[in-house]
N, C-alpha and C positions, 0 to 999 in steps of 0.2 A: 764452570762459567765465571767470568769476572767480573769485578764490581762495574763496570760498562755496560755489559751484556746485560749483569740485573737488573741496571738503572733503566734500560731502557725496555725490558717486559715487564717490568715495573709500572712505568709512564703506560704504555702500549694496554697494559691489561687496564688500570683506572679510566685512560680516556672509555674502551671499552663498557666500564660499570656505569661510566658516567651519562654516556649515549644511549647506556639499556632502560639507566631511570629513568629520561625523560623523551625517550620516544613513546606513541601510543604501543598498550601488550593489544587494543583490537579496536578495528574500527567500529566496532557495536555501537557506540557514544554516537557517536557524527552519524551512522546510518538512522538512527532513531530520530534525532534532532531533523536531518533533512527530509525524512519521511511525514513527519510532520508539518514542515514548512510545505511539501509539497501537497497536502490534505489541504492547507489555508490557504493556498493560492487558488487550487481548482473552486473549494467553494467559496471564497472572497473578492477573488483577485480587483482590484481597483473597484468595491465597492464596499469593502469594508478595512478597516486597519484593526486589525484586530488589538495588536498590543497599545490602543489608544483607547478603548473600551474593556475598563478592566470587569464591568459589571455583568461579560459574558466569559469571564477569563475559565471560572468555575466547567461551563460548559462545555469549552476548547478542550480543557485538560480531561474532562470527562469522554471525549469524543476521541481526541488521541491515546489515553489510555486504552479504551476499549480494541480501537483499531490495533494497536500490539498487541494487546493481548489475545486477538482472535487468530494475527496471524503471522506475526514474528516472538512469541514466547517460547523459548525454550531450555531447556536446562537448569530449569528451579529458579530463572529470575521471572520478575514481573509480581512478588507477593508488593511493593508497593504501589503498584496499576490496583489491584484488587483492593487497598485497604482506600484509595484515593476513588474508586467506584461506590463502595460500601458507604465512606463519606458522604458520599453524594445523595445516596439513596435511592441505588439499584438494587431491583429486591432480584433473589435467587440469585447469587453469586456460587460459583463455584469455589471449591478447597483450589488451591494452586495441584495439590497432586492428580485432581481431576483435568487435568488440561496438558501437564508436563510431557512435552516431548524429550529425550535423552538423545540430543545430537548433536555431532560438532560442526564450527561452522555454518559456511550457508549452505549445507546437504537439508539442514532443517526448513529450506523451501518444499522438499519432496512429500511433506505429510499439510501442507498448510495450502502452498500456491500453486495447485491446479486446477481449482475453477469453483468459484461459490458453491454451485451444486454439484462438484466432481465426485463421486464414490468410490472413498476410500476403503480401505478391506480392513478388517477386527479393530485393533485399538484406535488405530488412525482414524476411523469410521466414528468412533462413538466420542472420542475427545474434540472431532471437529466438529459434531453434531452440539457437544455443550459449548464448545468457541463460537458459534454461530450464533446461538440462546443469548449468549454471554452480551454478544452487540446487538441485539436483538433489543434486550431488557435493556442495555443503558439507554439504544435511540428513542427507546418507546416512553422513558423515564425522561429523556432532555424535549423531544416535542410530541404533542398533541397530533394523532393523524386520524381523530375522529372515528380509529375503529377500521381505518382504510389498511389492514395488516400487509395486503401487496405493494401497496406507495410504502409502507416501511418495510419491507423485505428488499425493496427496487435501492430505497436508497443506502440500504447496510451495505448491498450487491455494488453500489458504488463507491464508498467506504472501502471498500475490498480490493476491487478493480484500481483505485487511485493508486494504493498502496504495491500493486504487484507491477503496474506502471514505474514505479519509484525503481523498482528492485531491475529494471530495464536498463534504463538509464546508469544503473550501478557498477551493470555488465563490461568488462573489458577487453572479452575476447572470444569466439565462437566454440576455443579449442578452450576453455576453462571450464570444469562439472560443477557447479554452481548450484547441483540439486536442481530437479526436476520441477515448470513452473508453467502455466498454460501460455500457449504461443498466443505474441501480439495482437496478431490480424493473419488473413489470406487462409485460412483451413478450408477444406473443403463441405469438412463435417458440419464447419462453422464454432467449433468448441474453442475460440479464441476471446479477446478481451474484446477487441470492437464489436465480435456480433454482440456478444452478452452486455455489450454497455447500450448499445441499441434496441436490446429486447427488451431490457430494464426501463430506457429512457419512454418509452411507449406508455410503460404503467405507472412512473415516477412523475412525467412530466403529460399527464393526459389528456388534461385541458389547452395544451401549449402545443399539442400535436398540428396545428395550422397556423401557429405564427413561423413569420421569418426566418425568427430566432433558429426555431427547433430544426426549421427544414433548411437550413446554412449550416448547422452543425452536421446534421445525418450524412446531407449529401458529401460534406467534407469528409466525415468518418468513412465513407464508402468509398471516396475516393484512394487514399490511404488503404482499404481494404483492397482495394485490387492492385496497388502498389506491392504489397505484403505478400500476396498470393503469388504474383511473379518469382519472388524470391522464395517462401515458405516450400509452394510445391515445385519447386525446380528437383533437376535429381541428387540426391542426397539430403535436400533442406540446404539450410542456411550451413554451408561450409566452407565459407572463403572471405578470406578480409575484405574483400568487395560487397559480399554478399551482405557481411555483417555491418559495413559503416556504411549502408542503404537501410538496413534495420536500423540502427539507431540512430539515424535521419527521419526515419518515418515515426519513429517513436516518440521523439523531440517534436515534430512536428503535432502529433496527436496530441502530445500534452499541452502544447499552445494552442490547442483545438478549445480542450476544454476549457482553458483555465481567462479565456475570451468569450465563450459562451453563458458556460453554469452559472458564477455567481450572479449575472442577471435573472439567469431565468427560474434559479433557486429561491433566489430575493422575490421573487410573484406565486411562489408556493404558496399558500397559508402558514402551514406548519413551521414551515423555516422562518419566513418574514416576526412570526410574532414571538422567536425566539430572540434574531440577531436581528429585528429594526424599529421594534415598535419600545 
């Protein structure tokens, strides 16, 4: 080869190192940060600013931490969520080896995002059973539900629900294995995200069940539910780029559902109100 040829797999290989340091090695970073912005908007949105009140900042972090740790941890990160909970003063914390999933990528949705109370088999079972504990003990630790254990089950189950929302939205392609994660809406069984945010919203919000508010939100989510069923039980499921940029139309829609609704009707809780307004 001649000193030309070198020069220039030379040049050709550095541009390469140079482009390798400073691109991202995973989108991990940015899915965490946005799943979190998407947690603040559904319970905030234009009724609190959250990074203008650093005096619930403690809270926030407490809230987002826990929400990854119950269901995006895996592969031995998240020991700083657990020492940032511990801080706090979450009692019963798990070891990190009690929780650790060994997966790569997002296949690590198949042991986390199928459904609040989905039943997983041997380890999957007993690691999601202390992830569950784990958001349990931090919500029961950040507000007061007077003992109401179902209004704080309803609203970890929304915590939850947010979060596999987020993972929707992330989706790029019908034909991508993304790991296995509870369908949107339209099941027949009903094992999807809107019935389960509507059974929840029943015991979350159950003094609200005859305002406006609650029943603009339901009938909305139903209506999106029979959108989703058109597509879901069609045959095959969702398998066609039509199919699928109607699903994440309706899924963008759903989350403008919430994120117009809840933090009002959050804000008239007790429990919330005298965390984030009093």
């Amino acid at each position: 080869m001649n000193r030309k040829k070198k020069s220039k797999v030379m040049i050709f290989f550095l541009c390469f190192v140079l482009l390798a340091s400073i691109m991202p090695t995973s989108s991990y970073a940015f899915e965490r940060k946005d799943h979190d912005k998407y947690m603040e908007d559904v319970l905030f949105k234009n009724f609190l600013e959250v990074d203008k009140h650093p005096e619930i900042k403690d809270e926030i972090e407490a809230l987002e931490c826990a929400s990854y740790l119950c269901v995006d941890q895996f592969n031995g990160n998240g020991q700083k969520d657990l020492d940032v909970l511990g801080a706090y003063g979450v009692q019963g914390l798990p070891s990190l080896s009690e929780i650790d999933f060994n997966a790569s990528g997002k296949t690590h949705r198949s042991y986390t995002h199928r459904g609040w109370d989905y039943v997983y088999v041997g380890l999957a079972s007993e690691r999601w059973d202390i992830r569950k504990q784990l958001l349990m003990n931090t919500v029961g630790t950040i507000f007061d539900f007077q003992g109401n254990l179902k209004q704080q089950e309803s609203f970890c189950a929304l915590l939850y629900y947010i979060h596999i929302l987020g993972d929707f939205e992330d989706d790029t392609s019908w034909k991508i294995n993304n790991g296995l994660k509870m369908a949107a809406g339209g099941r027949l069984d009903k094992e999807d995200i809107i019935d389960e945010l509507l059974k929840h919203f029943e015991t979350l919000f159950e003094d609200q069940k005859f305002t406006h508010k609650y029943l603009h939100l339901t009938v909305a989510m139903e209506r999106y539910n029979n959108k989703l069923a058109k597509i879901e039980r069609s045959e095959g499921g969702i398998n066609t780029d039509e199919e699928f940029a109607l699903r994440q139309e309706y899924v963008t829609g759903l989350r403008d559902l919430l994120t117009k609704y809840l933090p009002e009707m959050l804000k008239e809780e007790q429990f919330f109100n005298d965390v984030f307004y009093k």
